[in-house]
FIRO-63341 format. One record per residue (C-alpha): chain; x, z, y; residue number from 1. Coordinates in pm, whole numbers, plus 50000, padded with zeros to 5 digits. Example, Ala and Ser with C-alpha at 12.3 -4.5 7.8 and 13.67 -1.06 7.14 Angstrom:
2
<volo A,<51230,50780,49550>,1>
<volo A,<51367,50714,49894>,2>
! end
This chain:
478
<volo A,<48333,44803,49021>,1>
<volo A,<48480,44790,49385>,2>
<volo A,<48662,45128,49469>,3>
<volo A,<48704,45184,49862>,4>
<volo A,<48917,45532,49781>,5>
<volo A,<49155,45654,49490>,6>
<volo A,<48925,45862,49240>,7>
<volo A,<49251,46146,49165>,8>
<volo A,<49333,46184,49547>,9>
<volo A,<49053,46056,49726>,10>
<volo A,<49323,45819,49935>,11>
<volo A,<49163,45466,50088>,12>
<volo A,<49280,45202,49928>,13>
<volo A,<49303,44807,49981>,14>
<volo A,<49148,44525,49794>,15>
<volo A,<49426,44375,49517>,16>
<volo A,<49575,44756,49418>,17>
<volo A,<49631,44824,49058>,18>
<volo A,<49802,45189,49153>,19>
<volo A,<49716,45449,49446>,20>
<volo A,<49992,45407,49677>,21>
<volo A,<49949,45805,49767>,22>
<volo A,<49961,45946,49474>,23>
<volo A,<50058,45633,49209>,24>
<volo A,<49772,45666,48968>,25>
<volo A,<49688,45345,48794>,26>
<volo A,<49367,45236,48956>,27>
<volo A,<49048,45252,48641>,28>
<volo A,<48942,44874,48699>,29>
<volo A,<49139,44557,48918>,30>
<volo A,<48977,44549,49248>,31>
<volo A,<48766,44275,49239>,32>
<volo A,<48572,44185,49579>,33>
<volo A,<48201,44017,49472>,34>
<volo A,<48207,43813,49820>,35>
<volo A,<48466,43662,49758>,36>
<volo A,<48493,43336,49453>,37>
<volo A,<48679,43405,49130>,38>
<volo A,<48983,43241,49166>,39>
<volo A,<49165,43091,48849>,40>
<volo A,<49451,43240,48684>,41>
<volo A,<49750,43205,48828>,42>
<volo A,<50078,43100,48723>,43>
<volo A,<50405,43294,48720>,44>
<volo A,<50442,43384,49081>,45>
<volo A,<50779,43330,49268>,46>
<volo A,<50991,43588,49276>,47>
<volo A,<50981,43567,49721>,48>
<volo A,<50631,43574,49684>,49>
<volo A,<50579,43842,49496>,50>
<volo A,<50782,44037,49694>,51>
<volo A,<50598,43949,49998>,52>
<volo A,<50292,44019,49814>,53>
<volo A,<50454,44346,49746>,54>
<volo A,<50571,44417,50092>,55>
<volo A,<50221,44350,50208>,56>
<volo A,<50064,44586,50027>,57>
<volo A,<50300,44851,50117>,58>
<volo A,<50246,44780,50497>,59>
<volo A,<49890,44786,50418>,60>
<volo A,<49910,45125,50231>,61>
<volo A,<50134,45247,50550>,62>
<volo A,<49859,45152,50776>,63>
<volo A,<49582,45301,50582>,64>
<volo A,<49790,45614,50591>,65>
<volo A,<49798,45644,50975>,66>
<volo A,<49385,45660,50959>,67>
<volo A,<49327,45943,50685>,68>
<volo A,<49279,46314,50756>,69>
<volo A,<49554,46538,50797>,70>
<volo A,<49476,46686,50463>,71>
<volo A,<49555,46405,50322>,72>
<volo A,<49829,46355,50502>,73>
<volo A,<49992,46637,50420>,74>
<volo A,<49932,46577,50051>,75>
<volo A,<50097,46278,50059>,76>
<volo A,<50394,46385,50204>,77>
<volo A,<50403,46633,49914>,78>
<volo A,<50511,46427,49682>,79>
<volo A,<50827,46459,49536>,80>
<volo A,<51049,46186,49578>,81>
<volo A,<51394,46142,49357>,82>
<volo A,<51682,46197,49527>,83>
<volo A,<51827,45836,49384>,84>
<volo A,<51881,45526,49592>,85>
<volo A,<51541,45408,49793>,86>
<volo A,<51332,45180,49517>,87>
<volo A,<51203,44842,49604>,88>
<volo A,<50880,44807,49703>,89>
<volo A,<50760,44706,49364>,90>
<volo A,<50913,45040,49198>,91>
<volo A,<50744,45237,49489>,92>
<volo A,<50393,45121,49388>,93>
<volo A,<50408,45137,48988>,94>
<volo A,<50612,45475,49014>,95>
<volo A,<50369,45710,48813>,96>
<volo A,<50403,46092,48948>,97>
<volo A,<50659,46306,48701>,98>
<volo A,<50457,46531,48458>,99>
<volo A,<50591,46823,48639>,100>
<volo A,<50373,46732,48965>,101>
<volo A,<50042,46845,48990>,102>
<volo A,<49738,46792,49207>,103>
<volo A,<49801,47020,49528>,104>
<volo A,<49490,47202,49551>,105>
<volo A,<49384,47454,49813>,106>
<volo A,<49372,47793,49679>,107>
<volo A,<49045,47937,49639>,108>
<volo A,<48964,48268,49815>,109>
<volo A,<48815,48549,49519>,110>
<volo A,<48648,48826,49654>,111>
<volo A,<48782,49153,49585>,112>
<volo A,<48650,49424,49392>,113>
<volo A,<48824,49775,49288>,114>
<volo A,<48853,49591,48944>,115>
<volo A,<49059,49339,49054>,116>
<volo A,<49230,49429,49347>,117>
<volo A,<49536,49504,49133>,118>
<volo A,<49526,49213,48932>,119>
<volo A,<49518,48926,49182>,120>
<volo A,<49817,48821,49412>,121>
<volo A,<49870,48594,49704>,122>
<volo A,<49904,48223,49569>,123>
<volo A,<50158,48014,49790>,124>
<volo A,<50181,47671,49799>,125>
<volo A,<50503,47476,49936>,126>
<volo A,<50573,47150,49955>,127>
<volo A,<50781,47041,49641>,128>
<volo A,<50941,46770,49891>,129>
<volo A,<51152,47054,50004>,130>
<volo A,<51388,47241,49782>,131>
<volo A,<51319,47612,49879>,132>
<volo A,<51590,47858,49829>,133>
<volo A,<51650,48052,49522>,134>
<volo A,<51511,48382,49604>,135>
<volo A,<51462,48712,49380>,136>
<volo A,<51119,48763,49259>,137>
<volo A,<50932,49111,49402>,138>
<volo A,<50871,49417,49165>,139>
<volo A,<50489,49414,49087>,140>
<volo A,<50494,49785,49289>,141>
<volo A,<50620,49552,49631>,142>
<volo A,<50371,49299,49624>,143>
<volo A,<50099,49326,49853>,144>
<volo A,<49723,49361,49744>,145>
<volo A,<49461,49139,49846>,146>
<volo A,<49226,49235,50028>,147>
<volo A,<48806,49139,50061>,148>
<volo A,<48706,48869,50277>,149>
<volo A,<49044,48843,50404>,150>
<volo A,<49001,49141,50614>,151>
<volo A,<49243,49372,50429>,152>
<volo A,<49607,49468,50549>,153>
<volo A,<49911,49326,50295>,154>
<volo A,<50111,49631,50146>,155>
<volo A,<50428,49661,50338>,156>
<volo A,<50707,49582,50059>,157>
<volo A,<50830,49936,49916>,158>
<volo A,<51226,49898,49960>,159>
<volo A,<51460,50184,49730>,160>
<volo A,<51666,50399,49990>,161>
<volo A,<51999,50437,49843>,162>
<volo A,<52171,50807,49894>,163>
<volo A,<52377,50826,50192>,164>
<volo A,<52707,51031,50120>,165>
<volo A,<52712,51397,50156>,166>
<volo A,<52925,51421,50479>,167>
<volo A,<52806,51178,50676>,168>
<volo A,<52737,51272,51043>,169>
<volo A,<52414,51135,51222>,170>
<volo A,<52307,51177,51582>,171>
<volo A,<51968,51277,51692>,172>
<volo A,<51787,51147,52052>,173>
<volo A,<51897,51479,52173>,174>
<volo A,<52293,51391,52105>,175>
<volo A,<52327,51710,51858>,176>
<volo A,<52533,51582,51603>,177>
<volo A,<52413,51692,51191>,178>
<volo A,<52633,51711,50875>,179>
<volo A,<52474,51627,50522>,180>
<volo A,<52536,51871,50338>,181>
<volo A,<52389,51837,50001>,182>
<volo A,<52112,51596,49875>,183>
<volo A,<51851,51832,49767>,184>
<volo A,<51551,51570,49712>,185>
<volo A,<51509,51174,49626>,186>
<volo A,<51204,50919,49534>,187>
<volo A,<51191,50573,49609>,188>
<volo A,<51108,50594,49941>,189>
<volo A,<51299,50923,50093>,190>
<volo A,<51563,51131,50091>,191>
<volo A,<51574,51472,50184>,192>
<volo A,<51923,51675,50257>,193>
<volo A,<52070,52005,50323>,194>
<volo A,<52212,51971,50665>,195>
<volo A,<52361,52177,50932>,196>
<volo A,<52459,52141,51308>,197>
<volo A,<52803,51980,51294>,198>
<volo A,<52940,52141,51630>,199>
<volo A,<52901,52470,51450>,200>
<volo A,<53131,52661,51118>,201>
<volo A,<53005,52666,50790>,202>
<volo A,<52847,52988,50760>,203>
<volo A,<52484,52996,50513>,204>
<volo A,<52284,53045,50800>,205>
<volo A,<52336,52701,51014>,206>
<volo A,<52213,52568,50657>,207>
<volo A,<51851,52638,50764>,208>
<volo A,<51749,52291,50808>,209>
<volo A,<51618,51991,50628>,210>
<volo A,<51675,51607,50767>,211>
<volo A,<51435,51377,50558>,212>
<volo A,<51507,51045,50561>,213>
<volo A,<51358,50669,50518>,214>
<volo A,<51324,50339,50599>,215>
<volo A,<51337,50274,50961>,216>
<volo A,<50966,50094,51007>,217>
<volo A,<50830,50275,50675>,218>
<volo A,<50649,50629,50628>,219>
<volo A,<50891,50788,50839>,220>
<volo A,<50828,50560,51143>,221>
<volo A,<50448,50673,51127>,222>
<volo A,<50506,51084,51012>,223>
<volo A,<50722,51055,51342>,224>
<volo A,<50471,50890,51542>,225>
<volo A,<50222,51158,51410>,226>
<volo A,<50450,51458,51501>,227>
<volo A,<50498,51325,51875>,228>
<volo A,<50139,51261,51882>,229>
<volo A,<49945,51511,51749>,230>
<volo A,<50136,51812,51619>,231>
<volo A,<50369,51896,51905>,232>
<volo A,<50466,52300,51843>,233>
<volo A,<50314,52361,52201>,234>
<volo A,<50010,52214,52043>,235>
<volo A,<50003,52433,51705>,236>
<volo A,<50097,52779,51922>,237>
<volo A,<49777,52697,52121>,238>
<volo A,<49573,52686,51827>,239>
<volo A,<49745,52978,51658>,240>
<volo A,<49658,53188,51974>,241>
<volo A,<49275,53047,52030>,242>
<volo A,<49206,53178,51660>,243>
<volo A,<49417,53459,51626>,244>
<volo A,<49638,53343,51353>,245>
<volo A,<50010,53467,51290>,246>
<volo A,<50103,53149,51103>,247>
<volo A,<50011,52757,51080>,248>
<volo A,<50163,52540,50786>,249>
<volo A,<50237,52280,51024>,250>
<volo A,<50643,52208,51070>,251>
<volo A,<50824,52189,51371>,252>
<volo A,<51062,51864,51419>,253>
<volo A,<51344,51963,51590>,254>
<volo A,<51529,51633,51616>,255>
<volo A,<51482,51295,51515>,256>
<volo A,<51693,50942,51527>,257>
<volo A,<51830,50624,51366>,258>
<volo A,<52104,50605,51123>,259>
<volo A,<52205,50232,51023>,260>
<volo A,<51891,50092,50839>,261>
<volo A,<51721,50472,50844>,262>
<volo A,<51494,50665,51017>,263>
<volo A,<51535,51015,51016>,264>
<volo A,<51362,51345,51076>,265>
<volo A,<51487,51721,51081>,266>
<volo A,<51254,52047,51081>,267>
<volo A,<51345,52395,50979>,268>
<volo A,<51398,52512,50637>,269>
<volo A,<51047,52532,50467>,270>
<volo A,<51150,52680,50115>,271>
<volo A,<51096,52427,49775>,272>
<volo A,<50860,52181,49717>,273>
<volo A,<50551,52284,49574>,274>
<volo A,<50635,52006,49303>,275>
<volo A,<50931,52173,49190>,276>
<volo A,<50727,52463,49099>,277>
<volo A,<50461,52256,48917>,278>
<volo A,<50709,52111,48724>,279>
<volo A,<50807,52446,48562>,280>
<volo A,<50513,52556,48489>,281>
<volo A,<50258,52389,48295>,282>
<volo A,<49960,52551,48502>,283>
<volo A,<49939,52774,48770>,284>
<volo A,<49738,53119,48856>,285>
<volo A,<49376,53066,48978>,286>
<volo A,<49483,53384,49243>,287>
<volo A,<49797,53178,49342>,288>
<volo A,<49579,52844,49354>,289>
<volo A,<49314,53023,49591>,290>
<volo A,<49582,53139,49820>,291>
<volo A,<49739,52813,49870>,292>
<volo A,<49402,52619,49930>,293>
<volo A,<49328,52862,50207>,294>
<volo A,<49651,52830,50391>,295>
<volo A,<49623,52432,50298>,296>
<volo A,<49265,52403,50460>,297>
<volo A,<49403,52575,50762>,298>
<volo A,<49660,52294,50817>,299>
<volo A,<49386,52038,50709>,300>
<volo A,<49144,52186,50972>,301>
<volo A,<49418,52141,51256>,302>
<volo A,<49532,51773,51204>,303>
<volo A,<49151,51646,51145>,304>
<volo A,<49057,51829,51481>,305>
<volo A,<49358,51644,51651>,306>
<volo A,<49198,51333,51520>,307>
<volo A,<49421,51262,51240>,308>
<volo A,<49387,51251,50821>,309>
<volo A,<49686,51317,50576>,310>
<volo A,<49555,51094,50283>,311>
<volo A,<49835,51191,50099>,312>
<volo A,<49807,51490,49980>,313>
<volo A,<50014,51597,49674>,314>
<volo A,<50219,51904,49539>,315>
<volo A,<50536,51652,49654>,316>
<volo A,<50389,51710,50027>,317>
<volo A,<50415,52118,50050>,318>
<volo A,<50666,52302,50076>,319>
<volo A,<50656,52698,49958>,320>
<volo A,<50863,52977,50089>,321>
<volo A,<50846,53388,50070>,322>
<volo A,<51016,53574,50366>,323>
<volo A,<50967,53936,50286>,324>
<volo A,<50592,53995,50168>,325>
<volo A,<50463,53653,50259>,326>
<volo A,<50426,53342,50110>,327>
<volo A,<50383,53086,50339>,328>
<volo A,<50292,52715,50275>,329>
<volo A,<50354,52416,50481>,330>
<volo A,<50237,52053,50484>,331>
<volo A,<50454,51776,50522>,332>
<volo A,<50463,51418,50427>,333>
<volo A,<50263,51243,50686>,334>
<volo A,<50403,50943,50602>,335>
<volo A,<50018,50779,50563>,336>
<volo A,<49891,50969,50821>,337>
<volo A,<49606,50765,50980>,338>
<volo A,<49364,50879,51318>,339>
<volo A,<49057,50846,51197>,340>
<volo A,<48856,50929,51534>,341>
<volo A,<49038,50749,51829>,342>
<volo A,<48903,50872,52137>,343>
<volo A,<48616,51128,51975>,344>
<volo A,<48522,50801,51813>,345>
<volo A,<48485,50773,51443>,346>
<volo A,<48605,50457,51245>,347>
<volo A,<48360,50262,51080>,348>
<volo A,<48337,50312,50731>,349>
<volo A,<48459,49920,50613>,350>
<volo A,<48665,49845,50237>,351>
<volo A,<48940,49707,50260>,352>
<volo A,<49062,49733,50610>,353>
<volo A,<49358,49900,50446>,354>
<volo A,<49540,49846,50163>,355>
<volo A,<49398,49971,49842>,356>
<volo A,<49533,50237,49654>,357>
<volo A,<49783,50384,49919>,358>
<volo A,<49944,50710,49822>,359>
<volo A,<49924,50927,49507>,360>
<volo A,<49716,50733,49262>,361>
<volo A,<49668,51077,49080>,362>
<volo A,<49561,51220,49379>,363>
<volo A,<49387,51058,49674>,364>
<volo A,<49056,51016,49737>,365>
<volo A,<48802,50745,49645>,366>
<volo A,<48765,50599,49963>,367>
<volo A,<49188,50479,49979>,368>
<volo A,<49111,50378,49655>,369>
<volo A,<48864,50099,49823>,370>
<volo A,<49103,50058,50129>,371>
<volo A,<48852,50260,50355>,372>
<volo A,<49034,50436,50645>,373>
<volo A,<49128,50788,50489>,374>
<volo A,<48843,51016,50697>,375>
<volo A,<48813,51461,50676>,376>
<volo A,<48630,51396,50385>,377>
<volo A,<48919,51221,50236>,378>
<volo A,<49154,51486,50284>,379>
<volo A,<48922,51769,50145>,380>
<volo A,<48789,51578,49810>,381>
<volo A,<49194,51542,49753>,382>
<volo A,<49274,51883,49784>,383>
<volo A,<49042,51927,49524>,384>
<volo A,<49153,51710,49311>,385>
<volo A,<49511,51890,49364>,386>
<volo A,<49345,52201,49307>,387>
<volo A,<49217,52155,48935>,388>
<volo A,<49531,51999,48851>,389>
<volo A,<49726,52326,48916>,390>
<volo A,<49506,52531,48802>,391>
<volo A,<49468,52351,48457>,392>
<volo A,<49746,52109,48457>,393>
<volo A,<49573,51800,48341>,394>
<volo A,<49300,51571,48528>,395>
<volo A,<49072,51295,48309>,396>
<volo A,<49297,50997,48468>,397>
<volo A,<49622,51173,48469>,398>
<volo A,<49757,50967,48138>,399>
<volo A,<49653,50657,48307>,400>
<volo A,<49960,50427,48423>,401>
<volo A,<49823,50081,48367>,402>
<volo A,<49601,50029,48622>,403>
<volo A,<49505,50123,48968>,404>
<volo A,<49113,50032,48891>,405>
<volo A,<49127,50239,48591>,406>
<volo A,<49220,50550,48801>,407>
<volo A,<48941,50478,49049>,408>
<volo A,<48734,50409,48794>,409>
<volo A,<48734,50717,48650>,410>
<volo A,<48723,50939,48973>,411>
<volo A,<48391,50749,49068>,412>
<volo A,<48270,50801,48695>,413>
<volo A,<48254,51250,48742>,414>
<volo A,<48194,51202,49117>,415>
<volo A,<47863,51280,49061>,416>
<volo A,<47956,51471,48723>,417>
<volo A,<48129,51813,48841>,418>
<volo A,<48092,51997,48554>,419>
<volo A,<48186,51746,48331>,420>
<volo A,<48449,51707,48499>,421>
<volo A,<48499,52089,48536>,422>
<volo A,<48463,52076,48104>,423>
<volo A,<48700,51871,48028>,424>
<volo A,<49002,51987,48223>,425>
<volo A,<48917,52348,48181>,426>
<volo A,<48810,52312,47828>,427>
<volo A,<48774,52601,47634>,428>
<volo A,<48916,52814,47895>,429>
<volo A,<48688,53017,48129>,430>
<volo A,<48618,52758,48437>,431>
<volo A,<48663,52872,48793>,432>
<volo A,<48357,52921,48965>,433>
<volo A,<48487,52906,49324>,434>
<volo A,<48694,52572,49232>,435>
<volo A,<48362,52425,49125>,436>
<volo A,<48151,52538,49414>,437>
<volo A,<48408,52339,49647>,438>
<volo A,<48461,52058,49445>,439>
<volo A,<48050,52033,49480>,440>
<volo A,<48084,52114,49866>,441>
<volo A,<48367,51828,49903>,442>
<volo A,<48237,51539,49654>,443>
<volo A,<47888,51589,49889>,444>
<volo A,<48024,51515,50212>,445>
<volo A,<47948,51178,50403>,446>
<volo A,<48249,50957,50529>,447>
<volo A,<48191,51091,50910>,448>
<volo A,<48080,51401,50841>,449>
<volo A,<48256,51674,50928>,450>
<volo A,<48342,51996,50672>,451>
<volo A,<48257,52312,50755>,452>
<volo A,<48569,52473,50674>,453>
<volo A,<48439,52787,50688>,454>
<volo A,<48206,52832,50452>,455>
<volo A,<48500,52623,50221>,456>
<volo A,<48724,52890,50265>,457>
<volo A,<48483,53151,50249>,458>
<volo A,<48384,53120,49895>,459>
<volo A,<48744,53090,49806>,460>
<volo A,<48852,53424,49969>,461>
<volo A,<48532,53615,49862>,462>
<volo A,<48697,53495,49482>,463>
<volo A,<49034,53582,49582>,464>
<volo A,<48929,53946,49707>,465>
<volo A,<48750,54039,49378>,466>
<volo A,<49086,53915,49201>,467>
<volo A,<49295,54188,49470>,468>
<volo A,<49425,53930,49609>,469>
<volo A,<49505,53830,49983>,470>
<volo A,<49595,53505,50136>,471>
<volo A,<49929,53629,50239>,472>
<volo A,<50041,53790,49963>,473>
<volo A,<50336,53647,49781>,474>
<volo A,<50270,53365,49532>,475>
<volo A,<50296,53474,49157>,476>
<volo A,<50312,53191,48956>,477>
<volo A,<50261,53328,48651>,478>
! end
């Protein structure tokens, strides 16, 4: 049987090869050319002809190489070659490929699906001819997901911020210079201090701000961005005034720089985190939980009209604080902020032109799940999800840690199953009918649809009212 190309690497070959000069492979049958007459057996060949034979066929194979595809090219050049003295010509064409070497393939695209989104990672291939430097694997929560089609965005690698010493100085753009005075908060991502002016004494009261700190290109980079952008406090004071409000849960950055490797941001004191409350308590008041979704809808209603989502919203996020007789609540965290409607013009609703699963798993909404661009309906189906967490404490994927797909999985499963879903956190306990009227409201919505916030915090304070409650009463958590 005449071969024309090697049947492992698809390289040409030459008439008289016994192995692939590409990839060394022992050829299955002697190339035999049927034009030509059988000759008889030879002898035993000279040892200078053989090696001219030899040197022949490598010239040959050289030339053949000049006239194949770049693929192939490229493959060839793969190989790994020992680092001992150069072989002969004879050793370079019976030299079988180490067991360790295997057929460079191109890696085959898989389309992405919420079930598998976690599960697959970015294969890369390098050329074993090259050593590449030892280098520490990633954590599985720093590698990027893939994305459908290729379309997606990779997850920027999640880096640990280490504390910076209580002390410390930093300068803001403004050239006010701020003291750390105690670290008050820390995930993986941020850290939030006690600071005060450090031109000033030590007295309690210069202690009334909060410098949050990250990553230099990380959430902070974009919270900053949205601050500058779209909640300027000229901006929230002309919103206050057009609707008659005496307060807006929107904080006012007072400073902002770089220190070292971080990016930091400083706004009045806003009280504790809502978190810290959760966390001592198992379950909170429906009274206090209606009061807070009504300020938190406020807040909501401002960013989305400036053109902007939170999609990440999470007890972690507010910040609670009484002054007197009122309780007010803040939203922060804007750290995933995305502007949904550029221009008065509405993204496209597309999966996976963001990475999946960005934010609280627990917590955001279906469509980050898919990698959709967070929209107002985003923001309000996660506030309900927040919602029926304090109010009961527990959510149907909130012993879930496995998998991301598992989470989403079960958030599509009662999308369409409110009072199932209503059942089996509230259990045998009387279920809020207000709570399930909005979840109904919010699950309903379309991606570009906009919420009529009214009605949503209508019901809410109609429910709060029979209870004697007001919104700006203070919060009684228990």
């Amino acid at each position: 049987m005449l071969l024309h190309y090697c049947p492992q690497c698809g390289s040409k070959l030459q008439p008289g090869f016994k192995f692939c000069p590409a990839c060394g492979e022992k050829l299955p049958c002697p190339m035999v050319d049927p034009a030509e007459p059988a000759e008889p057996a030879p002898g035993p060949p000279h040892p200078a002809s053989t090696r001219e034979v030899n040197l022949g066929a490598v010239k040959a194979s050289a030339s053949s190489t000049l006239t194949r595809s770049p693929i192939r090219t490229t493959r060839r050049r793969s190989i790994k070659m020992p680092s001992s003295p150069a072989p002969t010509p004879v050793a370079l064409l019976q030299t079988a490929p180490h067991a360790d070497q295997k057929t460079l393939k191109s890696p085959r695209k898989r389309k992405t699906t919420p079930d598998n989104l976690e599960e697959s990672e970015p294969n890369e291939v390098s050329s074993p001819q090259t050593p590449q430097p030892s280098q520490t694997p990633p954590s599985p929560s720093s590698q990027s997901l893939p994305s459908a089609k290729g379309r997606g965005k990779r997850a920027k690698r999640v880096c640990a911020v280490e504390p910076v010493q209580e002390g410390t100085e930093v300068c803001d753009q403004s050239g006010k210079k701020w003291r750390l005075v105690k670290l008050l908060y820390q995930t993986e991502v941020e850290l939030t201090y006690e600071v005060q002016q450090a031109s000033r004494g030590t007295t309690s009261d210069d202690w009334m701000h909060i410098l949050r700190m990250g990553t230099k290109d990380g959430q902070m980079f974009v919270e900053q961005n949205f601050l500058q952008r779209a909640a300027k406090p000229i901006a929230v004071e002309k919103w206050m005034k057009k609707y008659s409000m005496d307060f807006l849960g929107i904080p006012a950055c007072v400073g902002f720089g770089i220190y070292e490797t971080y990016r930091f941001l400083i706004f009045p004191d806003m009280g504790q985190t809502l978190q810290s409350v959760v966390d001592r308590e198992e379950s909170l008041p429906e009274r206090a939980v209606l009061q807070l979704a009504i300020q938190l809808l406020d807040a909501l209603e401002f960013i989305h009209e400036n053109e902007y989502a939170h999609a990440d919203l999470h007890a972690g996020n507010i910040y609670v604080t009484t002054n007197g007789q009122r309780t007010k609540v803040f939203l922060s965290g804007f750290g995933h902020a995305f502007r949904f409607c550029p221009g008065g013009n509405h993204v496209e609703y597309r999966e996976s032109s963001r990475t999946p699963h960005q934010g609280n798993l627990n917590f955001i909404s279906i469509d980050s799940h898919k990698g959709v661009g967070p929209s107002r309906r985003s923001d309000v189906q996660s506030l309900g999800y927040c919602l029926l967490s304090w109010m009961t404490g527990t959510l149907p994927w909130g012993g879930i840690t496995q998998r991301n797909s598992a989470i989403f999985a079960e958030k599509e499963r009662y999308m369409s199953d409110i009072h199932g879903l209503m059942s089996y956190c509230f259990k045998k306990r009387k279920v809020s009918g207000a709570l399930q009227c909005y979840l109904t409201q919010a699950m309903g919505l379309n991606y570009t649809e906009k919420p009529n916030y009214s009605l949503l915090k209508t019901g809410l304070n109609e429910s709060l009212q029979k209870m004697g409650g007001r919104v700006s009463d203070p919060l009684v958590y228990r």
